[in-house]
Short mmCIF file of the C-alpha atoms (twelve columns), coordinates in Angstrom:
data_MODEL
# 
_entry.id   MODEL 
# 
loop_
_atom_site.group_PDB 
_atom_site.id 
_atom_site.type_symbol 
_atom_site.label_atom_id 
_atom_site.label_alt_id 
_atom_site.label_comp_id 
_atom_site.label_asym_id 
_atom_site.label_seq_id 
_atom_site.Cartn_x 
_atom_site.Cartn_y 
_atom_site.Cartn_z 
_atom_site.pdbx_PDB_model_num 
ATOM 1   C CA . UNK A 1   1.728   -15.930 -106.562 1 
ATOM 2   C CA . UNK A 2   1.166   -12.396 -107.655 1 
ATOM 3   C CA . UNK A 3   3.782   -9.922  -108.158 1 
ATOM 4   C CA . UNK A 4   2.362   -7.794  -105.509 1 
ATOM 5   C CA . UNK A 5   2.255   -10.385 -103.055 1 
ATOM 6   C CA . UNK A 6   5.622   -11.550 -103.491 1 
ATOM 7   C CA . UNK A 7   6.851   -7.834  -103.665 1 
ATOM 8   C CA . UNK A 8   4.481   -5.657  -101.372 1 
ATOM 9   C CA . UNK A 9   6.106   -2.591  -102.150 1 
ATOM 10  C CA . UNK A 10  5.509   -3.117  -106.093 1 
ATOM 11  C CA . UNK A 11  2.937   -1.125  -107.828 1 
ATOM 12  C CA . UNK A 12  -0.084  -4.413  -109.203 1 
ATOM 13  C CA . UNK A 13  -0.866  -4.165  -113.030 1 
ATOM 14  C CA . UNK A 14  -3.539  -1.356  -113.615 1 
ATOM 15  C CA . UNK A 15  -2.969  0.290   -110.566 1 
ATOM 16  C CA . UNK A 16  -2.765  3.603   -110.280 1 
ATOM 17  C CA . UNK A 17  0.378   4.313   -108.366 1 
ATOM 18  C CA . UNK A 18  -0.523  7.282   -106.208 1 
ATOM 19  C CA . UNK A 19  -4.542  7.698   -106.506 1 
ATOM 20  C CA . UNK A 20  -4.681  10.303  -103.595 1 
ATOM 21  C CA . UNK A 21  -5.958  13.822  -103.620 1 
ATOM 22  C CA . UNK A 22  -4.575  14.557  -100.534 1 
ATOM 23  C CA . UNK A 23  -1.344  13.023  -98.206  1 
ATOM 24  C CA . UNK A 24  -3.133  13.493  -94.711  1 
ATOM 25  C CA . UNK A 25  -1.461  10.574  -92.851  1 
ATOM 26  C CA . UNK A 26  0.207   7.295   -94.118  1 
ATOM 27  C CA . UNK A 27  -2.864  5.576   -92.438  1 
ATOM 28  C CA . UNK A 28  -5.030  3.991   -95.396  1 
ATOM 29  C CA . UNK A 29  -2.012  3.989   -98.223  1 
ATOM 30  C CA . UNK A 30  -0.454  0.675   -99.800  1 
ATOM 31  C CA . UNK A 31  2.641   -0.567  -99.641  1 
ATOM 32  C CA . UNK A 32  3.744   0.495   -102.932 1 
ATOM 33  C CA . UNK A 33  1.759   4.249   -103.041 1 
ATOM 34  C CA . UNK A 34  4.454   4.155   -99.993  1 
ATOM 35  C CA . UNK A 35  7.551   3.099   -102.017 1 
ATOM 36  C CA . UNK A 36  6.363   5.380   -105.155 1 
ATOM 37  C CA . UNK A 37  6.850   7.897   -103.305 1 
ATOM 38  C CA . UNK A 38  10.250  7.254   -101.728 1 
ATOM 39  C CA . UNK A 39  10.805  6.420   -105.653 1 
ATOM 40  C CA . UNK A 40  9.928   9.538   -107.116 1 
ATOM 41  C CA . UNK A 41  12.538  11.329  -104.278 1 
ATOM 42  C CA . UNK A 42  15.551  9.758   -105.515 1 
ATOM 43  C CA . UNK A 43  15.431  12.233  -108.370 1 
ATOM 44  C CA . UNK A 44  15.222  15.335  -105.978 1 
ATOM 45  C CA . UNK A 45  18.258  13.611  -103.745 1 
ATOM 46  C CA . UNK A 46  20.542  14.281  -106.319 1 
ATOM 47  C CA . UNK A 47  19.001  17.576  -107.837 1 
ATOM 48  C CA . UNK A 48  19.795  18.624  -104.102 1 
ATOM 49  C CA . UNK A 49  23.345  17.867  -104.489 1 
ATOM 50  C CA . UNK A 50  23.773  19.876  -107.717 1 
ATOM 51  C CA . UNK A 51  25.310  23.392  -108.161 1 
ATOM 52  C CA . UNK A 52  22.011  24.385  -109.840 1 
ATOM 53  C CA . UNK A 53  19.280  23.338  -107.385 1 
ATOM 54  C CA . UNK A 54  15.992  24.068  -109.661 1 
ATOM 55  C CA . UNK A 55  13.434  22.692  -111.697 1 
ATOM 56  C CA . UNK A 56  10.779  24.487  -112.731 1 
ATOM 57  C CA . UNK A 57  7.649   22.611  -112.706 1 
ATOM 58  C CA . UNK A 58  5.533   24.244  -110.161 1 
ATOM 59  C CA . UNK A 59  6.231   27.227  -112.064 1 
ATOM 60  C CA . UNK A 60  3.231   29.413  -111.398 1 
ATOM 61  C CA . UNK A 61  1.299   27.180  -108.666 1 
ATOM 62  C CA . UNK A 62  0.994   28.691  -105.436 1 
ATOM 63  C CA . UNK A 63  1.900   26.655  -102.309 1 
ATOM 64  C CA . UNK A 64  0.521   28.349  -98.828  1 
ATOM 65  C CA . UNK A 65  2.537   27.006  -95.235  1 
ATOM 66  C CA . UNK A 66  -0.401  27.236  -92.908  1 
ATOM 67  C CA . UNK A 67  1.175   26.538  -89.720  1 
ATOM 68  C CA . UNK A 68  -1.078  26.967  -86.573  1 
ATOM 69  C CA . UNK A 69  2.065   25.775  -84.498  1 
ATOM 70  C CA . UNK A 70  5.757   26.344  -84.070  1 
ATOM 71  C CA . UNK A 71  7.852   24.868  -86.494  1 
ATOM 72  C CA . UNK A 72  11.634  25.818  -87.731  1 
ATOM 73  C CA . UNK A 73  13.021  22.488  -89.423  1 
ATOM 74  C CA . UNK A 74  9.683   20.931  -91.080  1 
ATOM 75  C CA . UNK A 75  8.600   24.306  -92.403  1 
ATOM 76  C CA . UNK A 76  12.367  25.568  -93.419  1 
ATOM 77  C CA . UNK A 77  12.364  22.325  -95.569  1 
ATOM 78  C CA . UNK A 78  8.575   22.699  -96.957  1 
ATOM 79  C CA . UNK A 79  9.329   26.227  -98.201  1 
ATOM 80  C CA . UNK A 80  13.054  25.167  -99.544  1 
ATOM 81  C CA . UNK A 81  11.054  21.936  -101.290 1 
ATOM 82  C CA . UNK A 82  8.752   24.554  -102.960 1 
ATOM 83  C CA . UNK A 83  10.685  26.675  -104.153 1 
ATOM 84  C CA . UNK A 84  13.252  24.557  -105.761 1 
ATOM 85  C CA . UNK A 85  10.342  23.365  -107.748 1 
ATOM 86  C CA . UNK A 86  9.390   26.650  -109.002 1 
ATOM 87  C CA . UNK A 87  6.388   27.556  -106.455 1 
ATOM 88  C CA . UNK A 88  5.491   30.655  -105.409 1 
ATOM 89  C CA . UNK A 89  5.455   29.838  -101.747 1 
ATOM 90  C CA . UNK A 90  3.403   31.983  -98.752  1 
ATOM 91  C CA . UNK A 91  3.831   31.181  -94.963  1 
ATOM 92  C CA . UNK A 92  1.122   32.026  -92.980  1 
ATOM 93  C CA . UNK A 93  2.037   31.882  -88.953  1 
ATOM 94  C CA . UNK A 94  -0.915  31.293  -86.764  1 
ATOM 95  C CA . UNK A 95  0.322   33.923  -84.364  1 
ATOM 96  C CA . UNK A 96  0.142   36.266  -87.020  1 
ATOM 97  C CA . UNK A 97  -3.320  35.384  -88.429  1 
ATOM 98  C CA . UNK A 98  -6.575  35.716  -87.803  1 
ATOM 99  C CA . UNK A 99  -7.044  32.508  -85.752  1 
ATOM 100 C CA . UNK A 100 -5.493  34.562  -82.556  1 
ATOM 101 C CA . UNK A 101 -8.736  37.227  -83.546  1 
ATOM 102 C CA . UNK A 102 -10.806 34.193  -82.894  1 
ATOM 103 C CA . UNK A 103 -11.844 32.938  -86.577  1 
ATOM 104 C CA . UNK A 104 -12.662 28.960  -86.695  1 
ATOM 105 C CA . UNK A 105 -10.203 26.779  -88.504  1 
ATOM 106 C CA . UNK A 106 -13.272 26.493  -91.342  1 
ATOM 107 C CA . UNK A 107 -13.474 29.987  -91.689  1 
ATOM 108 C CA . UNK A 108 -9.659  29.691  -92.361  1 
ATOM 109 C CA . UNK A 109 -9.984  27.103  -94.325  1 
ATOM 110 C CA . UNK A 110 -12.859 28.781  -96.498  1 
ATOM 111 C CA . UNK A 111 -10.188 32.179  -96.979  1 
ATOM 112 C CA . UNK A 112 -7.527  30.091  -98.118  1 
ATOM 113 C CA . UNK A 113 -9.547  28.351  -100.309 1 
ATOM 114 C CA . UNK A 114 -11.084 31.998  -101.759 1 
ATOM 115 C CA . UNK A 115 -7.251  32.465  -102.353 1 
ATOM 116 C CA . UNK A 116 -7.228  29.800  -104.753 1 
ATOM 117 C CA . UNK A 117 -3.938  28.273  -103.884 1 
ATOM 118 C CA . UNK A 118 -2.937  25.109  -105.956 1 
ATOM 119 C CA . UNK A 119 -1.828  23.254  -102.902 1 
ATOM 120 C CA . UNK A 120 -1.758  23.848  -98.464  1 
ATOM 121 C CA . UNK A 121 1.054   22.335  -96.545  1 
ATOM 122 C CA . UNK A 122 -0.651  22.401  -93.295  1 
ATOM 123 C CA . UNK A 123 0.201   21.696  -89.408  1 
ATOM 124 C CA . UNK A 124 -1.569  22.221  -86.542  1 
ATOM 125 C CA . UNK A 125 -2.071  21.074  -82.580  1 
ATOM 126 C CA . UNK A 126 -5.266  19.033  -83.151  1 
ATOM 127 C CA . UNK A 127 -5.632  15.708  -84.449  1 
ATOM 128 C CA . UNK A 128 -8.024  16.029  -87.429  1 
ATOM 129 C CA . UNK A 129 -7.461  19.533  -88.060  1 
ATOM 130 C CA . UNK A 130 -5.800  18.866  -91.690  1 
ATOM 131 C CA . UNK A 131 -8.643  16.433  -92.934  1 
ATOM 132 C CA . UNK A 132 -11.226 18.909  -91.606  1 
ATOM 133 C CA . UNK A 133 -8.997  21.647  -94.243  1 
ATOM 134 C CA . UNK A 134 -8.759  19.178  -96.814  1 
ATOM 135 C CA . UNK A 135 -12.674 18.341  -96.600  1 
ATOM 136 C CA . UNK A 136 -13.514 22.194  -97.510  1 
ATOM 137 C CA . UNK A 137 -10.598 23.125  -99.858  1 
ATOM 138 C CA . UNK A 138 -10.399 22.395  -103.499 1 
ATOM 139 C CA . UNK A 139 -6.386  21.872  -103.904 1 
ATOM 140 C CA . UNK A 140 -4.258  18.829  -102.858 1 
ATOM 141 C CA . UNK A 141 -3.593  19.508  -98.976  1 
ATOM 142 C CA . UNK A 142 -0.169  18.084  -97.461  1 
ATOM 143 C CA . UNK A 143 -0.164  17.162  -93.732  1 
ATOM 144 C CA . UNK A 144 2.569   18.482  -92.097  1 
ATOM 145 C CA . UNK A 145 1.912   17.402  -88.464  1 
ATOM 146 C CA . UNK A 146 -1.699  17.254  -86.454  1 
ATOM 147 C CA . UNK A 147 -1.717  16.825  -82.888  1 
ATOM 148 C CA . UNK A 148 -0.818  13.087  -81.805  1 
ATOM 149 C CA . UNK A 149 -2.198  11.939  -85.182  1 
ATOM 150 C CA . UNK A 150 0.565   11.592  -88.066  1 
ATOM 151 C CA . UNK A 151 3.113   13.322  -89.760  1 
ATOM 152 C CA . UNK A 152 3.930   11.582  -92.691  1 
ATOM 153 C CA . UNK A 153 6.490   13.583  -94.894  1 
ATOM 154 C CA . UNK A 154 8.290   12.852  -91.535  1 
ATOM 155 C CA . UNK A 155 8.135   8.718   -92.038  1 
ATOM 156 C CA . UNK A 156 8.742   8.993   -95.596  1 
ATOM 157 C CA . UNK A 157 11.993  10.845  -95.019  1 
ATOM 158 C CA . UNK A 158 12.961  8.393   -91.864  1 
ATOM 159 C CA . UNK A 159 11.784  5.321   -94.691  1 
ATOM 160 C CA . UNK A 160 13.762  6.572   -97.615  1 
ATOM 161 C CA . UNK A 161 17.182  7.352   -94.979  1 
ATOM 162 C CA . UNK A 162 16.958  3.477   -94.019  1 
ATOM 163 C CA . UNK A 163 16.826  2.486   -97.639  1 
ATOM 164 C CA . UNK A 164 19.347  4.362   -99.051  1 
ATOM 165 C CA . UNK A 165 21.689  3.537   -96.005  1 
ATOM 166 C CA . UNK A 166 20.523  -0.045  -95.430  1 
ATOM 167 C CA . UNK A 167 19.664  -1.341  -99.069  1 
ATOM 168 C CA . UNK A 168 16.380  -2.459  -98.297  1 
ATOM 169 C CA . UNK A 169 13.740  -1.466  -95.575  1 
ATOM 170 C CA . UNK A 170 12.017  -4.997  -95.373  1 
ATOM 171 C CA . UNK A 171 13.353  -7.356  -92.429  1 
ATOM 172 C CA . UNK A 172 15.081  -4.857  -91.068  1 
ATOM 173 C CA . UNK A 173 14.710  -4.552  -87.064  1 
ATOM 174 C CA . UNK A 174 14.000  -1.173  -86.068  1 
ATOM 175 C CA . UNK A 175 13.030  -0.192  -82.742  1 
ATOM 176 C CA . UNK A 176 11.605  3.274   -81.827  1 
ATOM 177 C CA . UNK A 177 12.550  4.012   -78.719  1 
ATOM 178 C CA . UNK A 178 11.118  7.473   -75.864  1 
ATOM 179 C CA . UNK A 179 8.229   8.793   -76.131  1 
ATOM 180 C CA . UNK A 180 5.748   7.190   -77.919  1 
ATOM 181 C CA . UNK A 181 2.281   8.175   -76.012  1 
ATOM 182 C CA . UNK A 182 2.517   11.423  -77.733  1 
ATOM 183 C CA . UNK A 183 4.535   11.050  -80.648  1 
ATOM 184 C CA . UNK A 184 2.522   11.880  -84.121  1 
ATOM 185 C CA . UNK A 185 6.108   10.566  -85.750  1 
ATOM 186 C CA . UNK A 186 5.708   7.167   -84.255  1 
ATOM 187 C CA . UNK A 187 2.557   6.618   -84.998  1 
ATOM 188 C CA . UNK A 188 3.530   7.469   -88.833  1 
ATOM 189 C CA . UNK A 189 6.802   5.583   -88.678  1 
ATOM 190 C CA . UNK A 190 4.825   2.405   -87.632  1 
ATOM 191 C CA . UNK A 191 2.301   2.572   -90.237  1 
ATOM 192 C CA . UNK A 192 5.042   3.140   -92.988  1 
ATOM 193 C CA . UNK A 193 7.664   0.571   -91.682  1 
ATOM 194 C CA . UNK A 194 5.331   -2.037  -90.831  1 
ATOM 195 C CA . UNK A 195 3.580   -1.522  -94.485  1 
ATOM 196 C CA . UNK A 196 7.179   -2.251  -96.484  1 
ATOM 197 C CA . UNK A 197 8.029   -5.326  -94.077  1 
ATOM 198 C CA . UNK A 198 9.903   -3.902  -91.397  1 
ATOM 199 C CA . UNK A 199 10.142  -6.150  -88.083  1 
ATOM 200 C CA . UNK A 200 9.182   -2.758  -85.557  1 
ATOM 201 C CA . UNK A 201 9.567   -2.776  -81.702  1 
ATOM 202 C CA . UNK A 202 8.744   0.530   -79.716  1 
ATOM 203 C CA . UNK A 203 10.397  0.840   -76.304  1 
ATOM 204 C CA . UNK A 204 9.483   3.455   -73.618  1 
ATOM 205 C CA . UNK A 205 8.805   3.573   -70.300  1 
ATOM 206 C CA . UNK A 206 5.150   2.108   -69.056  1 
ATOM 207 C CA . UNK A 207 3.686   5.757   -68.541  1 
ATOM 208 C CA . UNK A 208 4.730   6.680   -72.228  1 
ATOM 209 C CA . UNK A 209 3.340   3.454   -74.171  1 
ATOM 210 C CA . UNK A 210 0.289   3.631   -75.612  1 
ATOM 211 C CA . UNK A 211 -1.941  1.095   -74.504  1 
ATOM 212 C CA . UNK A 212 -2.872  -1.871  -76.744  1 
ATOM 213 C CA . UNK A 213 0.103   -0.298  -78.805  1 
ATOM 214 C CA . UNK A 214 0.838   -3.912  -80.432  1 
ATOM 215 C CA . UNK A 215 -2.254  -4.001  -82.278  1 
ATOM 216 C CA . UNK A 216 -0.236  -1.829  -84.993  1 
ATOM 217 C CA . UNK A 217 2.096   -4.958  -85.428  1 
ATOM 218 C CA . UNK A 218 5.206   -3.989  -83.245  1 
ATOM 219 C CA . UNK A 219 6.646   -5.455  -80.317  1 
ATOM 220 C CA . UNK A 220 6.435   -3.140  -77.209  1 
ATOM 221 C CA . UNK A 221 9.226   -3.113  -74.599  1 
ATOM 222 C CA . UNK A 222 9.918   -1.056  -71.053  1 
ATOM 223 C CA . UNK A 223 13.256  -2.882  -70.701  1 
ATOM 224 C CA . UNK A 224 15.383  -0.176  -73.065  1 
ATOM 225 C CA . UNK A 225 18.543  -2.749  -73.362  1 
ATOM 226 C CA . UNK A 226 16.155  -5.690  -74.540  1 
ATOM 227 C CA . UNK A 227 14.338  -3.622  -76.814  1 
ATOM 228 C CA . UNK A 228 17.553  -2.317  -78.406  1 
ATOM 229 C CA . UNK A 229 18.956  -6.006  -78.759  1 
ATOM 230 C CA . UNK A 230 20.069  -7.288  -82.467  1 
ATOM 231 C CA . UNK A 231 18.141  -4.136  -84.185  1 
ATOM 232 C CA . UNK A 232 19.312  -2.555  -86.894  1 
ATOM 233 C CA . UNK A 233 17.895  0.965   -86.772  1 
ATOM 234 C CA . UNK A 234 17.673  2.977   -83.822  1 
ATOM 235 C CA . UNK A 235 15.256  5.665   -83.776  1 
ATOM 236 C CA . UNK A 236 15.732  8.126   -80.916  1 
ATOM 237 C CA . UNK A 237 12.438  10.708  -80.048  1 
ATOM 238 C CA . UNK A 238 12.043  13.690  -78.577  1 
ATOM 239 C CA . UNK A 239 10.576  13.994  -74.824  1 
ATOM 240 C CA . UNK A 240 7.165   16.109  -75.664  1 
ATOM 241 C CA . UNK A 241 6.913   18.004  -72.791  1 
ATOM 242 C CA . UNK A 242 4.587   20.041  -74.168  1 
ATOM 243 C CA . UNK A 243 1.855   17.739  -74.789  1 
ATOM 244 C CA . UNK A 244 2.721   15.730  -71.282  1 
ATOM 245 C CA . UNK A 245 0.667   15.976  -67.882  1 
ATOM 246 C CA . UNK A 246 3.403   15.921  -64.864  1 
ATOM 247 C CA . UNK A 247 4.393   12.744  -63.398  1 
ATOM 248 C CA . UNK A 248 4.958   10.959  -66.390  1 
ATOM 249 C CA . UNK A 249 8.464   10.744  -66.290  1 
ATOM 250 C CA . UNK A 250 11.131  11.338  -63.602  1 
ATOM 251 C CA . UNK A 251 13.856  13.628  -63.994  1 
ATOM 252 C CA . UNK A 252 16.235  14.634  -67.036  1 
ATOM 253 C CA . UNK A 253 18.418  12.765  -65.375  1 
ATOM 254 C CA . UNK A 254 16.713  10.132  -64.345  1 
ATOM 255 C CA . UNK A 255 15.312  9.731   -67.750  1 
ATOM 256 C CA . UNK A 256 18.261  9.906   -69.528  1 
ATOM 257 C CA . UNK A 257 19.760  7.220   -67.066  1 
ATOM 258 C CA . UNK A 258 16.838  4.671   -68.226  1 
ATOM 259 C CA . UNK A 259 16.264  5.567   -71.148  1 
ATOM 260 C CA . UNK A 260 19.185  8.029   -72.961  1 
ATOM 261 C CA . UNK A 261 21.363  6.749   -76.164  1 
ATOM 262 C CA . UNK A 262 24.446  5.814   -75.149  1 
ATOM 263 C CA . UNK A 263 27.404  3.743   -76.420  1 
ATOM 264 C CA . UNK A 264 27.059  1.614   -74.050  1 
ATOM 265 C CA . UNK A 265 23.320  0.906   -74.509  1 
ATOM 266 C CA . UNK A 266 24.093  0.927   -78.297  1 
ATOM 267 C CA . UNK A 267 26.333  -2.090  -78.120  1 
ATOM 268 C CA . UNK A 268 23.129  -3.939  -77.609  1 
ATOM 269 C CA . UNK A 269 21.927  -3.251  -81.065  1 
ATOM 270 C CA . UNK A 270 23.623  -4.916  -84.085  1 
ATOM 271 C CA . UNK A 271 27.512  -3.864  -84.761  1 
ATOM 272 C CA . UNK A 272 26.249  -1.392  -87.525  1 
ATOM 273 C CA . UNK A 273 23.164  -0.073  -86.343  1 
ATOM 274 C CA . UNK A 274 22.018  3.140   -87.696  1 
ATOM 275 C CA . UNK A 275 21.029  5.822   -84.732  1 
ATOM 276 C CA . UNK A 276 18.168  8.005   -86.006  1 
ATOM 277 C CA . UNK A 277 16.447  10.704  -84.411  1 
ATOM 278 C CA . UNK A 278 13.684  13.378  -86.326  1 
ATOM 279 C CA . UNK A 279 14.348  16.186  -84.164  1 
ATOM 280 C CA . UNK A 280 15.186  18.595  -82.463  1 
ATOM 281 C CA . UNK A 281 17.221  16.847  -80.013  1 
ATOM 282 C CA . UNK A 282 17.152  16.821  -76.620  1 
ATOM 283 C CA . UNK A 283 21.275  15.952  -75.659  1 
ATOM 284 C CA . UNK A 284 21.758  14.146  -72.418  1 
ATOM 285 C CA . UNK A 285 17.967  13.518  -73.014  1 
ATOM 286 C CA . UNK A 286 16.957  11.202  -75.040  1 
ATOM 287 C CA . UNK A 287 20.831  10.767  -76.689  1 
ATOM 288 C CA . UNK A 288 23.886  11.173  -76.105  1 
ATOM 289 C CA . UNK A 289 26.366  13.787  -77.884  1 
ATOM 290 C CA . UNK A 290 29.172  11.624  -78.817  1 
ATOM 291 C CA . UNK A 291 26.558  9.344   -80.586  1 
ATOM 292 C CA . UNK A 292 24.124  12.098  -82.541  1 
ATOM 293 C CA . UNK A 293 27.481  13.472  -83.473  1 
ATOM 294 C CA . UNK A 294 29.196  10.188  -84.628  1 
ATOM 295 C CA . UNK A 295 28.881  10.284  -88.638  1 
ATOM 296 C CA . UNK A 296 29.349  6.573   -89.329  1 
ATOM 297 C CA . UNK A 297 26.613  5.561   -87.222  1 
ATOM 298 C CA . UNK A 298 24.394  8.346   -86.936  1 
ATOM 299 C CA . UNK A 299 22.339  9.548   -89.965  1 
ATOM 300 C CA . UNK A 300 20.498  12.548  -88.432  1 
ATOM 301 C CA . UNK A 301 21.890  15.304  -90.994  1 
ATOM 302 C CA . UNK A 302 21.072  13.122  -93.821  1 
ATOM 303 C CA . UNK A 303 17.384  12.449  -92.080  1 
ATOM 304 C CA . UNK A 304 16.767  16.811  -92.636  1 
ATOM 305 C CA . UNK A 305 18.335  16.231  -96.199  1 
ATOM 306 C CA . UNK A 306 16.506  13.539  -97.357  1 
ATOM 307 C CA . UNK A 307 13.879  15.589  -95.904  1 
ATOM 308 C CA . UNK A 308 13.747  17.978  -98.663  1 
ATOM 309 C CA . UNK A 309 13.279  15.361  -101.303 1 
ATOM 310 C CA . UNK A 310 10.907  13.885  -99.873  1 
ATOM 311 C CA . UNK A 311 8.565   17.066  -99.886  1 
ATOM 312 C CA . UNK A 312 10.050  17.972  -103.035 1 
ATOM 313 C CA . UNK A 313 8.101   14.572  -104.302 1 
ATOM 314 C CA . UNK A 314 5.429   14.935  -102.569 1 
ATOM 315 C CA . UNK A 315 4.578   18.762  -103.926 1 
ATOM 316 C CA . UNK A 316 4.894   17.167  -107.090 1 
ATOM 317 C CA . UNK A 317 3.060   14.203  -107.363 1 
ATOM 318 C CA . UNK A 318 -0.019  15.705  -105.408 1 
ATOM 319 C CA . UNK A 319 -0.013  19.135  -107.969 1 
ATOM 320 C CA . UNK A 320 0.457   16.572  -110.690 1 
ATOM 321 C CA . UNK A 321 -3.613  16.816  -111.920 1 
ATOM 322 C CA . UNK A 322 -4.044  20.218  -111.657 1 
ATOM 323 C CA . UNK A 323 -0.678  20.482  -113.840 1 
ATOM 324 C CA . UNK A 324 -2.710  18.174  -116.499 1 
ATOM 325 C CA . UNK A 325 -0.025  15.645  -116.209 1 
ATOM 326 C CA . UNK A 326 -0.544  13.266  -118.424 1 
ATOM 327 C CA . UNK A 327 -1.972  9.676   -117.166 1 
ATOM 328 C CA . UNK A 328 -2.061  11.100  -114.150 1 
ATOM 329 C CA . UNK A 329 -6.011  10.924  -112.143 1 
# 
């Protein structure tokens, strides 16, 4: 048996470890292009924790935040991630820009690209909109959320928490549990857990499973207490209200009675299961204070931390050609 069968996550001889122009979705990577990258953040984790929080490497590159919707956390930790490597780093809020004037997202793309930025960290509303900008751009373009499609940085971050609190990400049960209809985070969390050998269940209630959700590889439950039982990892997620027609759920309170965190409900997981959640929170939601708050079993801060390093690698290793890296295609 090969060494990459026997060890998914390793990189095969000759192969390049991260071949990609772009990191639009975790959709389409391989196992280990997945683990490279939580690799390569490890470094950034404990530059992080240092007095002196710098490296220079992007020194002179220009990284543009072109984000066509709200964000506080994911963009806070994109412009921290850039600038600790040196980049001269530009947000550009779509309800500043010209898109509220009415220009297409090509004509944006077109100006950005006249700009001659050396990468675009990019979210928007619309599934698609990201490959569409990386299609008509010549820099590496980073996808920092589109629509109900993927955010990946987002997986990576939840992948690399697990593994640095669990030892290993392979085997381990982890079941995603709310709103999963119109969660781009799931749907990235899936791809990336199932890829390194995770055993993943998603629980929710009928109206907020997608339908034929198994043919991803996880185990779909409506029953929250039997989805929660024996896992390991607990991933919590947001109610999207935004994105949701009425009727699909009952009240906050109603919801949170079904469906809501709780120490009780967490009993039914294994004795040290770790309680995740990307986001902002929702509390007497989707969890419970006493548990979001509880540091030995909740690893929520160290999700936004490991956050940075995460896009910290991922600036890197996508900038890495245009830097003339060497070995690097």
């Amino acid at each position: 048996m090969s060494s990459a069968a026997s060890h998914p996550a390793a990189t095969p001889e000759g192969a390049h470890p991260f071949p990609h122009g772009h990191l639009t979705g975790i959709d389409g990577l391989q196992p280990w292009e997945i683990a490279f990258l939580l690799d390569e953040a490890e470094q950034w984790v404990a530059l992080n924790r240092a007095a002196t929080k710098h490296d220079d490497r992007l020194a002179g590159l220009t990284q543009i935040n072109a984000f066509f919707e709200n964000s506080t956390r994911t963009l806070l930790s994109f412009e921290i991630a850039g600038k600790r490597l040196g980049a001269d780093v530009v947000n550009m809020h779509a309800a500043q820009s010209s898109v509220k004037k009415g220009e297409t997202l090509l004509d944006t793309a077109i100006t950005l690209n006249a700009m001659r930025p050396d990468i675009i960290v990019m979210r928007h509303g619309s599934s698609g909109a990201v490959q569409l900008i990386a299609d008509k751009v010549d820099c590496p373009v980073l996808n920092a959320g589109d629509g109900w499609h993927e955010h990946p940085t987002q997986a990576l971050l939840d992948a690399l928490t697990i593994r640095r609190r669990k030892g290993a990400i392979a085997k381990q049960r982890v079941a995603i549990c709310g709103d999963i209809l119109h969660s781009r985070v799931a749907r990235s969390n899936i791809l990336a857990l199932t890829a390194l050998g995770a055993e993943v269940r998603v629980v929710a209630p009928p109206t907020l499973m997608p339908p034929a959700v198994e043919r991803l590889g996880v185990t779909a439950f409506t029953d929250f207490d039997a989805g929660l039982d024996g896992c390991d990892v607990v991933m919590m997620l947001r109610l999207q209200t935004e994105r949701m027609k009425s009727g699909l759920v009952p009240s906050a309170r109603e919801y949170f009675a079904l469906y809501g965190l709780t120490r009780e409900r967490l009993e039914k997981a294994a004795p040290d299961a770790l309680v995740m959640h990307p986001g902002p929170m929702n509390r007497g939601i989707e969890i419970a204070s006493d548990i979001a708050d509880d540091l030995d079993r909740s690893a929520i801060t160290e999700q936004v931390e490991m956050g940075v390093a995460v896009r910290m690698a991922c600036l890197d290793v996508l900038t890495r050609k245009g830097r003339g890296v060497e070995g690097w295609v």
